[in-house]
C-alpha positions in Angstrom: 22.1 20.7 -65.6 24.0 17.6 -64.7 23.8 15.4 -61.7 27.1 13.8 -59.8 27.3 9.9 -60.7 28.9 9.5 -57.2 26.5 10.2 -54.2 27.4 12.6 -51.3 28.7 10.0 -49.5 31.7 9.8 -51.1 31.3 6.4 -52.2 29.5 4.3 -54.9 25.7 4.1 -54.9 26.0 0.3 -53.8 28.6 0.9 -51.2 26.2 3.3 -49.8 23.1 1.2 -49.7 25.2 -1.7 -48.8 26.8 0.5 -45.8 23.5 2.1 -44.9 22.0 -2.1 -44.3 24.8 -2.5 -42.2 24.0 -0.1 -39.6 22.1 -0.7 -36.5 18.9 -0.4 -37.0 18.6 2.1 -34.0 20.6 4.7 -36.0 18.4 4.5 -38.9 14.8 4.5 -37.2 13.6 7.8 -35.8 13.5 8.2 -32.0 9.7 8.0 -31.7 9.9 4.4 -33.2 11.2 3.4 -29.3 8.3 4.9 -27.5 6.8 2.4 -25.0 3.4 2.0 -26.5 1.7 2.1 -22.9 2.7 4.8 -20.8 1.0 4.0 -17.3 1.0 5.8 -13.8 1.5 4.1 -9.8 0.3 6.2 -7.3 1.1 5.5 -3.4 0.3 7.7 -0.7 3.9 6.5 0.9 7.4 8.3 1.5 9.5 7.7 -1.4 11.6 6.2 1.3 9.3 3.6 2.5 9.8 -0.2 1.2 6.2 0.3 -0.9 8.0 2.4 -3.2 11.3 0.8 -3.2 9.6 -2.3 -4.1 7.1 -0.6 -6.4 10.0 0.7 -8.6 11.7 -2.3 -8.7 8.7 -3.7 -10.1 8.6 -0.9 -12.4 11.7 -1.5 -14.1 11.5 -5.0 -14.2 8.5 -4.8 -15.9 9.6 -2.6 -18.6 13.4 -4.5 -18.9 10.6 -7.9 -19.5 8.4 -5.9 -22.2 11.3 -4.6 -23.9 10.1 -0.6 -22.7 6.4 -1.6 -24.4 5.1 -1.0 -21.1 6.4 2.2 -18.9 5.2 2.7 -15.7 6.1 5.6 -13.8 6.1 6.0 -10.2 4.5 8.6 -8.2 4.8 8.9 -4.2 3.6 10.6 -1.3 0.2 11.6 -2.3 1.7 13.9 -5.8 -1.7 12.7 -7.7 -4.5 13.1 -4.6 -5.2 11.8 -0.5 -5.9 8.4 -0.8 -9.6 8.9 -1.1 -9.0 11.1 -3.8 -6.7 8.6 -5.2 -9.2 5.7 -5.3 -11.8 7.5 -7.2 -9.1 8.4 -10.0 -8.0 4.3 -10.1 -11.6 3.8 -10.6 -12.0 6.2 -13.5 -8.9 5.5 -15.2 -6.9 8.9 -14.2 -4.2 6.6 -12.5 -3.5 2.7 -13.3 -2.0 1.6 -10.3 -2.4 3.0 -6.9 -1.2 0.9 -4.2 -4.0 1.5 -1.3 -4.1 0.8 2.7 -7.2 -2.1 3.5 -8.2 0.1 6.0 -8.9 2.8 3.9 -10.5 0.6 1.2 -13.1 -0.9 3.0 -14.7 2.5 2.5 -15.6 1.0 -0.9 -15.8 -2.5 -0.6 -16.6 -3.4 3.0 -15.0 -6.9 3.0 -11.6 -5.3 2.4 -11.6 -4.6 6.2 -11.7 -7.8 7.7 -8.2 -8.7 8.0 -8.3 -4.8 10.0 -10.8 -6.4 12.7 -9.0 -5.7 16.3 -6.9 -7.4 17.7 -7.8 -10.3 15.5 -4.3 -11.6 14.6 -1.5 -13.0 16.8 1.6 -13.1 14.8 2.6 -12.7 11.1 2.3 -16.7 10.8 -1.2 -16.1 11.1 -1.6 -12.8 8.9 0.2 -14.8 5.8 -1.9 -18.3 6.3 -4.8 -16.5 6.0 -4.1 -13.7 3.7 -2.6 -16.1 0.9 -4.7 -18.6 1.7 -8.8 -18.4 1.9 -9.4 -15.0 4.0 -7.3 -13.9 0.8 -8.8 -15.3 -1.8 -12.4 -13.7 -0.6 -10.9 -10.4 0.1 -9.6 -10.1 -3.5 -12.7 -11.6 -4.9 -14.8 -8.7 -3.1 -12.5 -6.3 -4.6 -12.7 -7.0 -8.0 -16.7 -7.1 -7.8 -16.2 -3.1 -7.9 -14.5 -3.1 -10.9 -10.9 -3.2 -9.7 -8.1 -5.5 -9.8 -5.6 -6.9 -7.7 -2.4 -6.7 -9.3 -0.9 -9.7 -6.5 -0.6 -11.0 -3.7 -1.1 -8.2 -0.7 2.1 -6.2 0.1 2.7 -5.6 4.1 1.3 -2.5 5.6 2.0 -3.6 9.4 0.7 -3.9 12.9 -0.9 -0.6 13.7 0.9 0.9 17.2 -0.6 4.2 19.3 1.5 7.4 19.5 0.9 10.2 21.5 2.3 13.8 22.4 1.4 13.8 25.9 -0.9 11.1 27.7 1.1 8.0 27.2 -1.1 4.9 26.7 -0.4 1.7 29.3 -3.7 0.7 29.3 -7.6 1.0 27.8 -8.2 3.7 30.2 -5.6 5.6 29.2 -7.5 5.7 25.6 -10.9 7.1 27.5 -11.8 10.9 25.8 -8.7 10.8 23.7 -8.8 12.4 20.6 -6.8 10.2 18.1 -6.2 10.6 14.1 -7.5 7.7 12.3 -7.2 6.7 8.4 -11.2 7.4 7.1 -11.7 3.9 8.0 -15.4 2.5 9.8 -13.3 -0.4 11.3 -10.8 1.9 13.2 -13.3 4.1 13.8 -15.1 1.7 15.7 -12.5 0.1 17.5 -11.3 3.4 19.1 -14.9 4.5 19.5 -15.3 1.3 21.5 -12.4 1.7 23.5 -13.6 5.2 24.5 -11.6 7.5 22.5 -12.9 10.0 20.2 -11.7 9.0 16.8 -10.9 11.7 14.0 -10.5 10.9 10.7 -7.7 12.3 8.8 -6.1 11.9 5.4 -3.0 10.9 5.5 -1.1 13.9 3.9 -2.7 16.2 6.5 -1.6 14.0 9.3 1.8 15.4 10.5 0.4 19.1 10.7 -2.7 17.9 12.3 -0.5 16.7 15.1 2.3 19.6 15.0 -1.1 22.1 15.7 -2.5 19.7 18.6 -5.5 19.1 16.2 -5.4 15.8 17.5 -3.4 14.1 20.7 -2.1 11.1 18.7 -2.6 8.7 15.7 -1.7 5.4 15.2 0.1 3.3 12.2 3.0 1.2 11.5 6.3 1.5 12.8 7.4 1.9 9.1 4.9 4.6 8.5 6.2 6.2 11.7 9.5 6.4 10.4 9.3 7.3 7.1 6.6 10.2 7.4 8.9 11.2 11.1 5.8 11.5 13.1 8.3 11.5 16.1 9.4 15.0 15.3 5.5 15.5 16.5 4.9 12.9 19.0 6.9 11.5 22.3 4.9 8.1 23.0 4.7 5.0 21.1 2.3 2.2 22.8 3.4 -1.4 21.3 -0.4 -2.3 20.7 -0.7 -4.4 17.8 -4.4 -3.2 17.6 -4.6 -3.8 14.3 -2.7 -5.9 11.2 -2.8 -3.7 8.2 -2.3 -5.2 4.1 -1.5 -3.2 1.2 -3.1 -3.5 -2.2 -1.6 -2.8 -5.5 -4.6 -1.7 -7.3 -5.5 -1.7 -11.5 -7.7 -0.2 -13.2 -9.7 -2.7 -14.8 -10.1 -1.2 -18.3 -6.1 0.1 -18.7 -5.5 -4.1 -18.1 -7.4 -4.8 -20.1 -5.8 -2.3 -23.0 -2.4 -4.7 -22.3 -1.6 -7.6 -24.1 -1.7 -10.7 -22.4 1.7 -11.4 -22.0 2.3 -8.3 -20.9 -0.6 -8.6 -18.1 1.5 -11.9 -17.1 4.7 -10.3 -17.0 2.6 -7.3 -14.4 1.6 -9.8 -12.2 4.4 -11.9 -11.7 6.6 -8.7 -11.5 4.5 -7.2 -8.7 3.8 -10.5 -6.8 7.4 -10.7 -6.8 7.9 -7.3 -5.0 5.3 -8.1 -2.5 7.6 -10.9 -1.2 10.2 -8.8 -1.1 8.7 -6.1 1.1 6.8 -8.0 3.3 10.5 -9.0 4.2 11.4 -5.5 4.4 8.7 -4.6 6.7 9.3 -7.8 8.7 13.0 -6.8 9.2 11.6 -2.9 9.8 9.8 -3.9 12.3 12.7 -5.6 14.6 14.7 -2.5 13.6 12.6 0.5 13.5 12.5 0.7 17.4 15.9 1.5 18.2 16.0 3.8 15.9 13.4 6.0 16.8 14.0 5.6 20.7 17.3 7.4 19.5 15.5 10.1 18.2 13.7 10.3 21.4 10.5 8.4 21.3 9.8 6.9 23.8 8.3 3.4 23.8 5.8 1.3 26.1 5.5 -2.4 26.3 1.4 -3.0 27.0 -0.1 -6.1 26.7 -2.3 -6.3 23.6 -4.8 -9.0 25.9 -5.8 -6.3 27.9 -7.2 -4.2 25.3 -8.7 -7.0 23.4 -10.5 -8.2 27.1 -11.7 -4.5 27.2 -13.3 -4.6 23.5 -14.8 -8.2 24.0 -17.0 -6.6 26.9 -18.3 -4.5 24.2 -20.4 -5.4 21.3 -17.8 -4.4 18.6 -17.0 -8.1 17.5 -21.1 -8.9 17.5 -21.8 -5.9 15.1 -18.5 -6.7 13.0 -19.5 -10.3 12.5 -23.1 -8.9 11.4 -21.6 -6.8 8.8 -19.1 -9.0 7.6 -21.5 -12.1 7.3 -21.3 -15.4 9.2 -19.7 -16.7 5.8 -16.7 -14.5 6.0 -16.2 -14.2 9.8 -15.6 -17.9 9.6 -13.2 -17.6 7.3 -11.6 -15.2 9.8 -11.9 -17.7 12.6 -10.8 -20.7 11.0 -7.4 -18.4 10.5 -7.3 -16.9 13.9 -9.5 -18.9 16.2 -12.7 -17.5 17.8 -13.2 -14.1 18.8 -14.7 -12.8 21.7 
């Protein structure tokens, strides 16, 4: 039996091999070879629509543009993985990487996470961002990684909280007397409603629009965004301009699938993500001036109350007393020197 001196190819051996070195190497390397060697999951409780995830995937691709696909993130909105209390337990066992999580919601786990929540605390945005990126920030995300989780930037912009209703619309703290009102499993919003007289009922999130479509509950309150994006006007008439409450967003790492990245990697995270938190605080910021008009067209209908009023209401109570017991005189000073003193 004899063997062809001129390979299938139809040229010489050499002109093969020669020809075969000058392909691109992507032609010659099997598909498996391009695999991103970390393949991580973002959760968020959020729309897909809302600026979290907007953001969030911008992040995303950045990220894996800057580790040349070594790192793959993907993206999963609207509560697919869990609630949010579901949701934390998984970032803290390693079944999600990144879940971007309401303060509110985790001061249920660390308790210091809710101080920037305490009612009525904070004016204006000027206020929220000097202390948030300065030293109430700084203790915040300290307290946070003490439970094993890290901050993957600078916190992201949940809102100022605002009261909707389907009925009884709220003008004043009397108005908020028996009502029963959907809150986020949070003790801080829990308390302020309790101590405004209203009976507070804690709901996750992705049962919060049928809670109010069935009359479960009378109202809820969030962010205008939030509003918006999960159309909790379709189910409510009312929306009291309170400002009860400033709100932060966390993105959230587990510790241990950080760790598993290479540093420069890590870096090229958490500049990425710090990045996007700029860029939706600015979306919420311009939100915020636009959101209103927009849902007055779809018929909500909006009252202007005066947010002194209802903090004058909870300073005869003893709701800042016990909240500066919790929170320590160390960290309620810290508050302070950002917002002046509390009642």
């Amino acid at each position: 039996m004899t063997h062809s001196k001129t390979p299938r190819c139809g040229l010489s051996r050499r002109q093969c091999l020669t020809g075969a070195a000058a392909l691109p190497l992507f032609t010659i390397l099997p598909q498996r070879a391009f695999a991103a060697q970390f393949n991580y999951k973002l959760a968020t409780g959020q729309d897909p629509s809302h600026p979290v995830n907007k953001r969030a995937q911008e992040a995303i691709d950045r990220i894996k543009a800057a580790t040349n696909g070594r790192l793959d993130i993907r993206l999963f909105p609207a509560n697919q993985l869990g609630s949010d209390t579901d949701l934390m337990t998984q970032v803290r066992n390693g079944g999600v990487d990144f879940f971007n999580q309401a303060s509110s919601v985790l001061s249920t786990l660390v308790p210091a996470a809710g101080i920037p929540n305490t009612g009525f605390a904070f004016r204006d945005y000027e206020q929220v961002w000097k202390a948030m990126d300065g030293s109430l920030g700084k203790y915040v995300r300290a307290q946070i990684e003490k439970v094993g989780l890290l901050t993957m930037s600078k916190p992201w912009d949940n809102g100022f909280r605002e009261i909707t209703t389907s009925s009884t619309p709220v003008r004043t703290p009397q108005d908020l007397k028996q009502m029963k009102l959907r809150v986020p499993a949070s003790p801080m919003l829990s308390s302020l409603f309790t101590a405004l007289g209203a009976s507070p009922t804690p709901i996750n999130f992705n049962e919060l629009y049928s809670a109010l479509q069935t009359k479960l509950v009378e109202g809820q309150e969030n962010p205008l965004a939030i509003i918006a994006t999960a159309r909790l006007n379709e189910v409510q008439k009312y929306c009291s301009l309170t400002n009860h409450v400033w709100d932060a967003y966390w993105i959230l790492g587990n510790r241990n699938s950080v760790g598993r990245l290479p540093k420069d990697i890590q870096e090229i995270v958490f500049r990425e993500f710090d990045k996007s938190a700029g860029d939706e605080r600015a979306d919420i910021a311009a939100l915020s001036q636009s959101l209103r008009g927009e849902l007055e067209g779809k018929g909500l209908q909006f009252i202007v109350v005066d947010p002194k009023d209802f903090k004058a209401a909870l300073g005869k109570t003893s709701f800042y007393k016990d909240w500066r017991g919790k929170f320590g005189n160390d960290a309620w000073k810290l508050l302070e020197d950002n917002v002046g003193v509390l009642p």
